[in-house]
N, C-alpha and C positions, 0 to 999 in steps of 0.2 A: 253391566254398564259401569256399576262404579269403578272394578278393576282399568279397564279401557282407558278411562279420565284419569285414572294414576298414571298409565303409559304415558298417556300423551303432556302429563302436565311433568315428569321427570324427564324424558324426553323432550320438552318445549327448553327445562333447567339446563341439559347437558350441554344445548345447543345455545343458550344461553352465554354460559362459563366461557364455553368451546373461543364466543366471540370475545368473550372481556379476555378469555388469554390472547387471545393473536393481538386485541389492542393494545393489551399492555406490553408486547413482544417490540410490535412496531414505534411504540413510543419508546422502549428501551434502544430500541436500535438506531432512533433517527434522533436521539436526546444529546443537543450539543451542549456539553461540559464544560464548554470553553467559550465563552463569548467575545469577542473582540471590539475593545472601546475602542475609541479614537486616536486612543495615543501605542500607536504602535507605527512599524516600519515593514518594510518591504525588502525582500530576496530575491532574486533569478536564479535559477537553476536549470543547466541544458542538460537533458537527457538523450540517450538514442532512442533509448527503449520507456515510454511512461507504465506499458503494461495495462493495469487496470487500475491505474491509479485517478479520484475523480478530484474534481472540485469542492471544498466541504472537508476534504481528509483531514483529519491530523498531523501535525508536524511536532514530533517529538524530542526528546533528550535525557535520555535514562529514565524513559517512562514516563514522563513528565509531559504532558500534551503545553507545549509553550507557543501554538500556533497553529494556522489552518493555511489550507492550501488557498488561496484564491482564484487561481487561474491555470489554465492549460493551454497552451496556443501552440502552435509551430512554426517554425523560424526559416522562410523559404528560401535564406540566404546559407544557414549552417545546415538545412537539413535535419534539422531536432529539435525537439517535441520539446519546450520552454513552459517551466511552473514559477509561477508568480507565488510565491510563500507569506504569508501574513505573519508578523510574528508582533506578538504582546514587547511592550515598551521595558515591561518589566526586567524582560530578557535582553537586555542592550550589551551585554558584557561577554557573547560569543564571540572567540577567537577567529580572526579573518581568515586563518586557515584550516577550518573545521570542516566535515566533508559529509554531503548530504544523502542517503540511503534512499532505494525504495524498497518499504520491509513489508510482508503480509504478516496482519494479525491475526495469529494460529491455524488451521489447515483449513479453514471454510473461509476466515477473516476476510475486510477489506485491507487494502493498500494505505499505505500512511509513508510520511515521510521522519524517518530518524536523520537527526544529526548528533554526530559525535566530534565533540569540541577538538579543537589543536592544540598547539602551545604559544601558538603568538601570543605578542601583549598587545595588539590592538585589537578592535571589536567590530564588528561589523555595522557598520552604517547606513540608512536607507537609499535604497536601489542599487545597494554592491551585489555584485553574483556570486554564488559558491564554484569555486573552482575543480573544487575536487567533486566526485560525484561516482554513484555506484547504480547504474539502472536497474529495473525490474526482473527478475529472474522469472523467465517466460516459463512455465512447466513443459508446452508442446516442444520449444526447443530443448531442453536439455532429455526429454525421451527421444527425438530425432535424432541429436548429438550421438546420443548411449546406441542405439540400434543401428548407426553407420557406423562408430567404430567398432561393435560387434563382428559386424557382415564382413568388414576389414580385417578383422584378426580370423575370420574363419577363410577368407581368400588369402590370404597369408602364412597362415598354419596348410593349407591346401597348395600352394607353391612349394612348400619346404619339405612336404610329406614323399613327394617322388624323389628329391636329392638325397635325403636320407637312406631309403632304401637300397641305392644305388651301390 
């Protein structure tokens, strides 16, 4: 009997723990680092591709989280997928022609948006859009990509294979 009551009360502990780690996993993972006051400004950015990029993200600069995404819409006139960028006031002195990324953070990560500054001397102002712009690198397409031009160089190598022998 007493053995049994060890079981179940180190087994009651594991499962326990088990909970406090996924809490504290999920509060690590949904913990925004970046608050945004009132004094900040606004971005556009048109995408083709947003990917999996959400509302909430990160908007970056050399590491530096300097904003959040605010929105995601689509634009039924240009056909592409438009992020409303939130960016801290602090950051007023990006270059108007700095070009907006969507980047994944490491091979499981979420999506964020990096920009990397230009060289102009003027800064972007609230409700300018970023004109340059680099979409989401879809993974299903660039294995589709890779495996038509495979199938292609092996119909190709198989065209060329009877002239040769000729």
């Amino acid at each position: 009997m007493r053995q049994s009551r060890a079981i179940d009360v180190s087994t009651g502990l594991f499962v326990l723990l088990g909970f406090a780690a996924i809490l504290f996993l999920v509060t690590q993972i949904t913990n925004r680092e970046f608050s945004l006051r009132s004094d900040s400004y606004r971005l556009q950015a048109q995408f083709e591709n947003v990917g999996g990029l959400k509302a909430g993200a990160p908007v970056s600069m050399a590491g530096v989280t300097i904003g959040r995404v605010e929105s995601i819409g689509y634009d039924m006139d240009l056909f592409k997928a438009v992020a409303t960028l939130r960016i801290d006031a602090r950051y007023d002195q990006i270059p108007n022609d700095s070009d907006a990324s969507i980047l994944t953070a490491g091979l499981l990560g979420g999506q964020y948006i990096g920009i990397t500054p230009g060289g102009s001397d003027e800064s972007f102002k609230d409700g300018d859009r970023v004109e340059f712009v680099q979409d989401a690198i879809v993974l299903e397409n660039l294995i589709s990509k890779y495996l038509f031009s495979q199938a292609g160089n092996k119909e190709a190598a198989g065209d060329d294979a009877p002239a040769a022998q000729e």
